[in-house]
N, C-alpha and C positions, 0 to 999 in steps of 0.2 A: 504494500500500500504506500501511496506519495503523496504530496502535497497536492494535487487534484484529488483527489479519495476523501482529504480532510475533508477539503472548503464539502463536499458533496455531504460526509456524516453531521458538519456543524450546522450545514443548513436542514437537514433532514431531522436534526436532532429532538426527541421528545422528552429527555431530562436534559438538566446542566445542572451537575454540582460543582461545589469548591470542594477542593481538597489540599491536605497539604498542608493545612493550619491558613488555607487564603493565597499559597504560592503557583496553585494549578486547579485551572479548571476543566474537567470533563464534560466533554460530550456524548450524548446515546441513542445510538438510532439502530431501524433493524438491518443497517449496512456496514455499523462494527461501532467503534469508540474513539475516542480522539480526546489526549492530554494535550493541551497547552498550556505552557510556563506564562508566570509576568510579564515575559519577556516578549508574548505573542509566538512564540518557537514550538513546534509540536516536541513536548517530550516521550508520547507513546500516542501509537495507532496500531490497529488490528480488528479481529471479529469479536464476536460477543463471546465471553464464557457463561456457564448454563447458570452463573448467580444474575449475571448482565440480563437474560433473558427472561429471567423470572420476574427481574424486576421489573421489565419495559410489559410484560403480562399483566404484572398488577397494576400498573401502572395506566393502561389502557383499560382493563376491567372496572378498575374503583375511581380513577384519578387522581390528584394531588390534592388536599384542602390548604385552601391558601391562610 
């Protein structure tokens, strides 16, 4: 996966959290994940693991309460 993959997961993405204590924020879609640093720099990209996939399940089932 490259930097065209990202822009495609952040915009497709149906979470963002921070992680990291605030240093990187992820993204989650059912096209894979995508870390980005403060820096705007992808620190990881790949597919979903079956905890990723569980979530984006519940996720779409119950929604998020704001």
């Amino acid at each position: 996966m490259g930097p065209m993959d990202a822009e495609r997961i952040i915009r497709a993405s149906k979470i963002t959290m921070s992680q990291r204590n605030g240093t990187q924020t992820c993204y989650y879609s059912e096209l894979g994940f995508v870390a980005v640093g403060q820096d705007g720099n992808v620190a990881s990209i790949g597919p979903l693991d079956e905890g990723a996939r569980k979530l984006l399940e519940v996720v779409e089932k119950h929604g998020i309460p704001h």
